[in-house]
C-alpha positions as CSV (number, residue, x, y, z in Angstrom):
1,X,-46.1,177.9,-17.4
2,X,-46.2,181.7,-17.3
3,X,-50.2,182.2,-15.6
4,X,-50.1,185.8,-14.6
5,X,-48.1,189.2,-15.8
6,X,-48.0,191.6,-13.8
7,X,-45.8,195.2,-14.8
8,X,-46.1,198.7,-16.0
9,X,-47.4,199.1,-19.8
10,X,-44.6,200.1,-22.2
11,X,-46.8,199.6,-25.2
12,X,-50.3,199.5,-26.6
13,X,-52.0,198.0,-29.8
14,X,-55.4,197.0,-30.9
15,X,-53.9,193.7,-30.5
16,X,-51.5,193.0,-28.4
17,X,-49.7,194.9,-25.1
18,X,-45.9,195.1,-24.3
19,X,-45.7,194.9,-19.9
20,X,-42.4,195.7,-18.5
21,X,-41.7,192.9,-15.5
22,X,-38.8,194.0,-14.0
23,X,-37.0,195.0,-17.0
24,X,-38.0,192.5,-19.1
25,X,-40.5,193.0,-21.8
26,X,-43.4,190.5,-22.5
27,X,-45.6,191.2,-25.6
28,X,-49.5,189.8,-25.0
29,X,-51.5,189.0,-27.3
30,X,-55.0,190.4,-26.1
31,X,-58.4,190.5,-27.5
32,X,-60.1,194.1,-28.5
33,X,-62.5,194.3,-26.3
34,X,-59.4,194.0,-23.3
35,X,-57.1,196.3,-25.0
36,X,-59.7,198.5,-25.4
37,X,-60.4,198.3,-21.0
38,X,-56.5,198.7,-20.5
39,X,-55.3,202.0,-18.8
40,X,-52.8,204.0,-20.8
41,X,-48.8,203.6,-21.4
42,X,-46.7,204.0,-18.4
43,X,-49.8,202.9,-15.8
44,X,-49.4,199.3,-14.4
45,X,-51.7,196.3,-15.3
46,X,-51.7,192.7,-14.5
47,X,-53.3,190.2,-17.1
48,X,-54.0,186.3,-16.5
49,X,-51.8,184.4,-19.6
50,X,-51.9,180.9,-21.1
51,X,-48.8,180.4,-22.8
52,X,-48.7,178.5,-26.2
53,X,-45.8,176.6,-27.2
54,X,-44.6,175.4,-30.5
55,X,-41.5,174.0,-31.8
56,X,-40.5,177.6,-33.5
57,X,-42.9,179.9,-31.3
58,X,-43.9,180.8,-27.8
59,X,-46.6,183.2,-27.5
60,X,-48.4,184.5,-24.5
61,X,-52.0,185.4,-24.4
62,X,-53.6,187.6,-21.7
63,X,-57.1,187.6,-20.2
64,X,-58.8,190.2,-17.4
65,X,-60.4,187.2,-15.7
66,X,-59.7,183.7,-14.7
67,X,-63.4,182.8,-16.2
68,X,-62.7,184.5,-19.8
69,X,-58.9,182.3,-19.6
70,X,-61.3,179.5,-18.9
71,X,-63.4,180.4,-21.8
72,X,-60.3,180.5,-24.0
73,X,-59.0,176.7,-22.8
74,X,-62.8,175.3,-23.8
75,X,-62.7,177.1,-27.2
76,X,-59.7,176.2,-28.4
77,X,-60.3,172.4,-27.5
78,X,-62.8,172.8,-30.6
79,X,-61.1,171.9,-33.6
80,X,-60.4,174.8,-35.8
81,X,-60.2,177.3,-33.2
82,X,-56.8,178.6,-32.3
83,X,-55.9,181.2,-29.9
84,X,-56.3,183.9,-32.3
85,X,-60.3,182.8,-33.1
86,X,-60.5,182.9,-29.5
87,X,-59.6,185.8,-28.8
88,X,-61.8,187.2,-31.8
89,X,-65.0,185.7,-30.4
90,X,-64.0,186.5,-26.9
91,X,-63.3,190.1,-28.1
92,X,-66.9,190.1,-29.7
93,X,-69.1,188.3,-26.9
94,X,-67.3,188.4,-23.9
95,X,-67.2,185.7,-21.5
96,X,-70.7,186.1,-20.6
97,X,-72.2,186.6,-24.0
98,X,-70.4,183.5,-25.2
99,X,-72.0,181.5,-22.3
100,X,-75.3,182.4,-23.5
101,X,-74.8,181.8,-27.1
102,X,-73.4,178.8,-26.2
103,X,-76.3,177.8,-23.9
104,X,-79.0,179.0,-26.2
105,X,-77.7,177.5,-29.5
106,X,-77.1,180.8,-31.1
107,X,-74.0,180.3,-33.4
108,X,-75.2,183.2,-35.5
109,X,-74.0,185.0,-32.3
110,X,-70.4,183.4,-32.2
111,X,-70.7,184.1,-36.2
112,X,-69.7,188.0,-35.8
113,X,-66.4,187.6,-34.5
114,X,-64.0,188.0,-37.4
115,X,-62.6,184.9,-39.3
116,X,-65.2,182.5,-38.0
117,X,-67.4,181.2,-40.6
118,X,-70.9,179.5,-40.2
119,X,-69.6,176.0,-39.9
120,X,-67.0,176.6,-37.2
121,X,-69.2,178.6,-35.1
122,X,-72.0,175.9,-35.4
123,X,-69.1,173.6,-34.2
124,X,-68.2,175.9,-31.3
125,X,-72.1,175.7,-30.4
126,X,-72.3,172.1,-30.8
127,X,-69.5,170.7,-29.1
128,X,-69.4,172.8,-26.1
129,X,-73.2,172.7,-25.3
130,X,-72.5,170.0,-22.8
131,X,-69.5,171.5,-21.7
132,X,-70.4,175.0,-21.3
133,X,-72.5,175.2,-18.2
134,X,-69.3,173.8,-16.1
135,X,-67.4,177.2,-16.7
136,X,-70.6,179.5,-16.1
137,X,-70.5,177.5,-13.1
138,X,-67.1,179.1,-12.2
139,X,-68.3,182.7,-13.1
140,X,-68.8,183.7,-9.3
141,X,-65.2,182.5,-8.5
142,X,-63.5,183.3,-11.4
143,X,-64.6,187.1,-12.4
144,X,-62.4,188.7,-9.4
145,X,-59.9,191.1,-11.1
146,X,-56.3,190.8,-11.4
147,X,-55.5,193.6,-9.0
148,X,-52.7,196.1,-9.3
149,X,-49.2,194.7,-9.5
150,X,-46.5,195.3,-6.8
151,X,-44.2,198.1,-8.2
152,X,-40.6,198.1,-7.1
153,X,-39.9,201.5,-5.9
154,X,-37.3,202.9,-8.7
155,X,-40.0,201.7,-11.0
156,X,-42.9,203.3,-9.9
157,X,-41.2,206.9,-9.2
158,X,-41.3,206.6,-13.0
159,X,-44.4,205.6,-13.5
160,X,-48.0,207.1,-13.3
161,X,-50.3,206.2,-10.5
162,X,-51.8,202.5,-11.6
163,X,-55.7,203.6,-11.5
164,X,-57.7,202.3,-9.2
165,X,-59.3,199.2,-9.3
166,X,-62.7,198.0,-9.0
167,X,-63.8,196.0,-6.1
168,X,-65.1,192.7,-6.2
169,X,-66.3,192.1,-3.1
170,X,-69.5,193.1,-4.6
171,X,-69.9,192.5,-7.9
172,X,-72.6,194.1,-10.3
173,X,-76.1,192.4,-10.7
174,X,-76.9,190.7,-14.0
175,X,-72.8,189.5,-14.1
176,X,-71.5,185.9,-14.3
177,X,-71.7,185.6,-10.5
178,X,-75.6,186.1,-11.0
179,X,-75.4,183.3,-13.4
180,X,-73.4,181.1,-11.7
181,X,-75.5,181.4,-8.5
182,X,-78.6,181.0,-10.7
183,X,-76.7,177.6,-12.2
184,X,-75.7,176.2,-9.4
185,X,-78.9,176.5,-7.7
186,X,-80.9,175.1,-10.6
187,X,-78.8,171.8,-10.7
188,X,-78.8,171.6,-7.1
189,X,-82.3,171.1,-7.3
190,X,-82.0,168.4,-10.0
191,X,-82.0,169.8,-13.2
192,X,-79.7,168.6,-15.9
193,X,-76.8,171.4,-16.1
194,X,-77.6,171.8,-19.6
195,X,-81.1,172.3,-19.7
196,X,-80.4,175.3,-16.6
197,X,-77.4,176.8,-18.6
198,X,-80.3,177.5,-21.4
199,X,-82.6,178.3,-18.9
200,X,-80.6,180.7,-17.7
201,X,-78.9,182.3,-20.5
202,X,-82.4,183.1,-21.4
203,X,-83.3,184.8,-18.2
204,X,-80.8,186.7,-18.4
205,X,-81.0,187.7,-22.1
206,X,-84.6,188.9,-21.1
207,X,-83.4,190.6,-18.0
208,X,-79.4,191.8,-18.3
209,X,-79.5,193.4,-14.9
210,X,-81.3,190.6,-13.2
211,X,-80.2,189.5,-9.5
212,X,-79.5,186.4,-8.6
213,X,-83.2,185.4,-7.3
214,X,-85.2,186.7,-10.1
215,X,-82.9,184.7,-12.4
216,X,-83.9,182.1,-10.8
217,X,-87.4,182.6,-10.5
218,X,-87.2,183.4,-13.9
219,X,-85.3,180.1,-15.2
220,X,-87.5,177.7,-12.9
221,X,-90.7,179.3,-15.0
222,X,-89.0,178.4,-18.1
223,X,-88.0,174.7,-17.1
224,X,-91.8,174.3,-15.9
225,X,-93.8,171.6,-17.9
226,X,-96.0,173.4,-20.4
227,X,-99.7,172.6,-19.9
């Protein structure tokens, strides 16, 4: 199993990335929203890959983050959703708007990506509700980047500095760590991990930017019994 590619770029398209490892060339099929955050030809990038295998085809697809790969295994356990539809409605919503559509029942949300009709995306919404909140669990863990690839040294005199890459020591309010937290404190105190993954996709639909405790705070006032 191929899980991680890390080289210089030889090649870019809208969907799909050619990485030189070492002199040999991978094509990856990407979504648009991640070729659209690559850095140019001739820079190094690292992507994290599931690697599909069929009797007459292998084909490697390549995620920024652990938690969108995640995303990608759940979705295509729902029948009628290949890679490719994956990668269309991770390239639409991202890994953290497709934890809130899923948590909030919204399949008019999963809807927009391309080739997913009404009926599939209701499917997505209905047979991952339960599922869901255990990967927005993982968002803390799983949203560190890749990190720039080691370069062997003729291969980097050639190339162009890889740019630099963002920490994630720290990671920006409102993110998937902010969810997770938010989760994981919710079903710690007893809540069923469903009914917090809604909870909490709608605090922080209300509030994108929203730290950790006023997701909370926020979630806890939507769970409350209603006088």
């Amino acid at each position: 199993m191929i899980g991680r590619i890390a080289g210089i770029i030889l090649h870019r398209a809208p969907d799909q990335v050619m990485i030189d490892v070492r002199g040999v060339g991978y094509i990856v099929h990407i979504s648009e929203r991640t070729a659209a955050s690559m850095p140019p030809v001739g820079q190094a990038t690292a992507l994290y890959t599931d690697l599909l295998v069929r009797e007459d085809l292998l084909q490697l697809f390549g995620f920024p983050t652990l938690l969108e790969k995640e995303w990608h295994k759940l979705l295509t356990s729902v029948q009628g959703i290949g890679a490719k539809a994956s990668l269309a409605i991770l390239g639409t919503l991202g890994a953290d708007g497709l934890g809130r559509a899923i948590a909030l029942g919204d399949w008019s949300a999963v809807r927009k990506a391309q080739g997913v009709g009404p009926k599939l995306a209701q499917r997505v919404v209905l047979e991952l509700k339960d599922k869901a909140p255990s990967v927005m669990a993982m968002g803390g863990e799983l949203t560190v980047d890749t990190g720039a690839p080691v370069i062997e040294a003729e291969t980097a005199a050639t190339a162009a500095p890889a740019p630099a890459q963002p920490s994630p020591a720290n990671p920006p309010q409102g993110t998937a760590a902010a969810q997770s937290e938010a989760l994981s404190a919710l079903t710690n105190l007893g809540y069923n991990p469903s009914e917090a993954a809604t909870a909490v996709a709608r605090a922080a639909q209300a509030e994108p930017e929203a730290a950790t405790p006023a997701l909370i705070r926020a979630a806890l006032r939507s769970l409350a019994p209603k006088e």
